[in-house]
C-alpha atoms as one frame of an Amber mdcrd trajectory, in Angstrom:
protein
   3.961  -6.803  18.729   5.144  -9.595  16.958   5.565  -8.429  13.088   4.228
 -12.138  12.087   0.626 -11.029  13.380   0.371  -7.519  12.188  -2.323  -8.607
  10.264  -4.554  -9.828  13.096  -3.870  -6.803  15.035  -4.698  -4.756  11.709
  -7.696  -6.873  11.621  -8.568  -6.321  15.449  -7.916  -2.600  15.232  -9.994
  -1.918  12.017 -12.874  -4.155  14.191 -12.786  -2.204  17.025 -13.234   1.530
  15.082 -15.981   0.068  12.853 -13.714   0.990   9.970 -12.844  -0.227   6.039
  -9.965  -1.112   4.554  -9.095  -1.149   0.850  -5.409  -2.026  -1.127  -4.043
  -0.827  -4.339  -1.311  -3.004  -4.895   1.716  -2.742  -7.978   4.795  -4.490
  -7.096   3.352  -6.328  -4.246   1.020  -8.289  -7.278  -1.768  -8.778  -3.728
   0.491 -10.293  -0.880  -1.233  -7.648   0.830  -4.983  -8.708   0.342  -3.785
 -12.526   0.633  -2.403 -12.031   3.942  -5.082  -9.549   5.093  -7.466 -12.003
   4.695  -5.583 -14.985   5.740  -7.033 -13.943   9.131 -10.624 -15.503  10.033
 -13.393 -12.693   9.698 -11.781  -9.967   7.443 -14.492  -9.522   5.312 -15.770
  -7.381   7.939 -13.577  -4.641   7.459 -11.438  -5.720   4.244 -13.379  -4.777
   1.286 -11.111  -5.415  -1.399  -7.794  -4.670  -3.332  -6.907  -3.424  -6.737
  -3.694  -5.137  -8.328  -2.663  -2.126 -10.401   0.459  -3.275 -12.112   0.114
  -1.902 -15.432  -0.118   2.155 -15.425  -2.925   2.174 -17.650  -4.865   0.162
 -15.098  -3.277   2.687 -12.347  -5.172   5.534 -14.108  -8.857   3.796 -15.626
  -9.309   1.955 -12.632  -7.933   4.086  -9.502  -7.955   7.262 -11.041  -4.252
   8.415 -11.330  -3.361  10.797 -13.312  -1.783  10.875 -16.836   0.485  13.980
 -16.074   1.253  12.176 -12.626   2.926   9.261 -14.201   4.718  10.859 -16.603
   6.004  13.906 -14.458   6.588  11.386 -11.441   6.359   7.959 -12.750   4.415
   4.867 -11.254   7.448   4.689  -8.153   6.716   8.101  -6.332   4.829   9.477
  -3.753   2.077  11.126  -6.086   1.764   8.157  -7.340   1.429   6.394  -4.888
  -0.917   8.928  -3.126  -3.359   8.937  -5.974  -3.493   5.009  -6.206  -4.537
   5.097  -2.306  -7.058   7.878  -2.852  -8.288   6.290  -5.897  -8.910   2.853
  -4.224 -10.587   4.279  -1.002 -13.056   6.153  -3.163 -13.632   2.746  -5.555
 -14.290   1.103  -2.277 -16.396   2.822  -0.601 -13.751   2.061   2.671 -12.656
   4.689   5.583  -8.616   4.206   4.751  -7.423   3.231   1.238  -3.375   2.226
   1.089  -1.209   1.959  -2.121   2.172   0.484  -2.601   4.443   0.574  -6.015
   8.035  -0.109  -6.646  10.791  -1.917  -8.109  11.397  -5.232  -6.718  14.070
  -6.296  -9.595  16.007  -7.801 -10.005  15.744  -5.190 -13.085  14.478  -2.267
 -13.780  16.353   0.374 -11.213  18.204   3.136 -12.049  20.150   5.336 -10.110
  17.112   7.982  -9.145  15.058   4.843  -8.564  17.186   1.722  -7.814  16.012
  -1.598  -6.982  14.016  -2.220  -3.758  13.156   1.779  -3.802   8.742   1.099
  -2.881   6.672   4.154  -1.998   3.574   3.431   0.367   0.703   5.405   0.279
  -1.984   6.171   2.993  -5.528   7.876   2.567  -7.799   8.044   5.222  -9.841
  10.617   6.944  -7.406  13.992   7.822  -4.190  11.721   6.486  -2.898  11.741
   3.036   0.862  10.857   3.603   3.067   8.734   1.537   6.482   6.539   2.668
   9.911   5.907   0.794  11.718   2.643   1.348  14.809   0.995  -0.049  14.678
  -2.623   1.036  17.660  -4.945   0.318  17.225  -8.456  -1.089  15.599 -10.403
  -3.369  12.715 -10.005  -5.530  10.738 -12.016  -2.922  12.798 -10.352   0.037
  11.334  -7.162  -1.373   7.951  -8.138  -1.887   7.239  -8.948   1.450   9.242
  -6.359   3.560   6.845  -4.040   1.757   3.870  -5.703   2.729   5.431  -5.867
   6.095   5.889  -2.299   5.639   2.340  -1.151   4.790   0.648  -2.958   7.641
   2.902  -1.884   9.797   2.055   1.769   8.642  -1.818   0.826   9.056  -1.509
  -0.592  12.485   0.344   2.970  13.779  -2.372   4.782  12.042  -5.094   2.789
  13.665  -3.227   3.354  16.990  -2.388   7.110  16.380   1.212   7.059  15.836
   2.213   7.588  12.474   6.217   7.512  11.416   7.288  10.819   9.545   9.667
   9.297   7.397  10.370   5.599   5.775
């Protein structure tokens, strides 16, 4: 599979299992969404994303948690599960994903350094979450996470999951 058309095979996949998608988005700020529905026809199984890059807007609009992001903070796999959750149950949709992070080039530390993303997946029987440490830029990191999460939601469509990052 060519990684430049994992959206089109997302899109295919999603088609084929009459199923829903829905994205909560942080430090991705919706490359996700935009290149979901850069292919012809999504609306038939995209139903929407949630930008969530403030935490207040992580917990009044996809239902995290308070105690969640101030035991874990926005970058962790609660988190991150919570904000996938959330946005399938906004949505109405079959699989919700979520992504947050740190894309710098600020803001790490050495728990949580820069490029450190967590991915998120709810759907039906699957709540799992993903760690990842990308190297690069700002940009660099941006989109190897959005690489990242449909990449994730292509092996779940096809039934083969990674354990880890």
């Amino acid at each position: 599979m060519e990684d430049h058309n994992l959206e089109a095979v997302l899109g295919g996949l999603l088609v084929q299992r009459g199923l829903h998608l829905a994205v909560a988005e942080s430090c991705t700020g919706g490359l996700i969404g935009h290149r979901i529905t850069n292919v012809p026809g999504s609306s038939t199984y995209f139903s929407g994303g949630v930008i969530a890059y403030a935490n207040q807007i992580k917990m009044d609009v996809l239902g995290v948690s308070a105690h969640t992001l101030e035991e874990h903070g926005a970058v962790s796999e609660q988190t991150v599960l919570e904000m996938a959750h959330g946005v399938r149950q906004a949505m109405g949709t079959e699989i919700g994903a979520a992504i947050s992070g740190i894309a710098g080039p600020d803001g790490g530390t050495a728990e949580k350094p820069v490029g450190l993303t967590w991915i998120g997946l709810s759907a039906p029987g699957v709540e799992k979450a993903w760690q990842h440490i990308w190297p690069g830029s700002r940009l660099e990191v941006k989109q190897q996470s959005a690489q990242q999460v449909l990449r994730i939601l292509v092996d779940y469509l096809r039934g083969s999951l990674p354990e880890t990052g």
